[in-house]
C-alpha positions as CSV (number, residue, x, y, z in Angstrom):
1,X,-12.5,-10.9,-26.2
2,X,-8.6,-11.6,-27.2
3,X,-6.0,-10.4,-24.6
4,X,-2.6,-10.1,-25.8
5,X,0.3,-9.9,-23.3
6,X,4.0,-10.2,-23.4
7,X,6.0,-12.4,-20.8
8,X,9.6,-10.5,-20.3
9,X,12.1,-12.0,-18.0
10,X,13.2,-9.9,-15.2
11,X,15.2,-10.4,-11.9
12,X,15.4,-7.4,-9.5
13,X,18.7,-5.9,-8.2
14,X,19.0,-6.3,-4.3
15,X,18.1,-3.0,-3.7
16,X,15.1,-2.9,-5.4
17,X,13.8,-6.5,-3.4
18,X,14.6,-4.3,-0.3
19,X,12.4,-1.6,-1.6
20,X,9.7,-3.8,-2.4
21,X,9.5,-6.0,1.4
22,X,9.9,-2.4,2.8
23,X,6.3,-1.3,0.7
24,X,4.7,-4.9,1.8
25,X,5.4,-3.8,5.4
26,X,3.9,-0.5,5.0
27,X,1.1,-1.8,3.8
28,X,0.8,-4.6,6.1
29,X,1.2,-2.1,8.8
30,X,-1.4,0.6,7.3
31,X,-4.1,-2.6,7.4
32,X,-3.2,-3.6,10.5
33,X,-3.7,0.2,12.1
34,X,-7.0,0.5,10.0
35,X,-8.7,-2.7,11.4
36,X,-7.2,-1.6,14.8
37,X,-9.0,1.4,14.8
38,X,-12.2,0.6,12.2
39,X,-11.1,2.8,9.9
40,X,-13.8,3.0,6.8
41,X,-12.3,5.5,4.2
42,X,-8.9,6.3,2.9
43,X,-8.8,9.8,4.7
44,X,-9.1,8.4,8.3
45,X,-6.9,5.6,7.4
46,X,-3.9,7.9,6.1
47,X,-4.6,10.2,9.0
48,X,-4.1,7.0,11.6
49,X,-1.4,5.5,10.1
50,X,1.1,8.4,8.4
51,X,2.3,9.2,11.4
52,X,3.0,5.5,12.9
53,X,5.0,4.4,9.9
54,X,7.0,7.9,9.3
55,X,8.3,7.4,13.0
56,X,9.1,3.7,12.1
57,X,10.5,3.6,8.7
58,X,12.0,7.1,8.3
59,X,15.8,5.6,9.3
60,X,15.1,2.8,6.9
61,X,13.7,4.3,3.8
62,X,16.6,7.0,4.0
63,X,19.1,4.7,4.1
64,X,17.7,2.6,1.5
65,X,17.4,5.4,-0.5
66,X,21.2,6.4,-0.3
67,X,21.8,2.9,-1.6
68,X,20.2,3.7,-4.9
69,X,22.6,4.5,-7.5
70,X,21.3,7.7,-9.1
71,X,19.8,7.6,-13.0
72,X,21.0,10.1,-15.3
73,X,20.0,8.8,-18.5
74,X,16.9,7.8,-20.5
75,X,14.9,4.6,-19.3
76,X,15.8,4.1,-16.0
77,X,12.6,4.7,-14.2
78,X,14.5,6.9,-11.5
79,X,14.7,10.8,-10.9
80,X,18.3,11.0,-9.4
C-alpha cells in the first residue's frame, strides 16, 4: 500500500503552545480522576471529571482566551 504525505514546516505562536499544555493537563487530569475512581466508559468519566477541571481551569482558559487575537478572514482556523 503507497502512503503519500506532505512534511510542512510550522512553529506555533505563544498563545497557541499555551493552549496546547493547557489541553495536555486536562487530559492528564481527566485520566488521573478516571483511574481514581475506576471509571470504564466515557459517560462516567465526563460526569467525574467536568466538574473538577471547570472549577480548576475556568480562570485560565478565559484568560487565555482573551489573548487570542480574533480571525476575521478566510483560513484562519478561528471563529472570532
Amino acid at each position: 500500500m503507497a502512503v503519500k504525505s506532505v512534511w510542512q514546516y510550522y512553529v506555533p505562536a505563544a498563545d497557541v503552545l499555551g493552549l496546547l499544555d493547557l489541553f495536555r493537563r486536562m487530559v492528564n487530569d481527566s485520566l488521573r480522576i478516571g483511574l481514581l475512581n475506576n471509571a470504564s466508559s466515557l459517560r462516567k468519566l465526563s460526569l467525574l471529571s467536568y466538574n473538577q477541571l471547570a472549577i480548576r481551569q475556568t480562570t485560565r482558559t478565559q484568560a487565555l482566551v482573551r489573548k487570542m487575537p480574533s480571525s476575521n478572514g478566510p483560513g484562519h482556523g478561528c471563529i472570532g
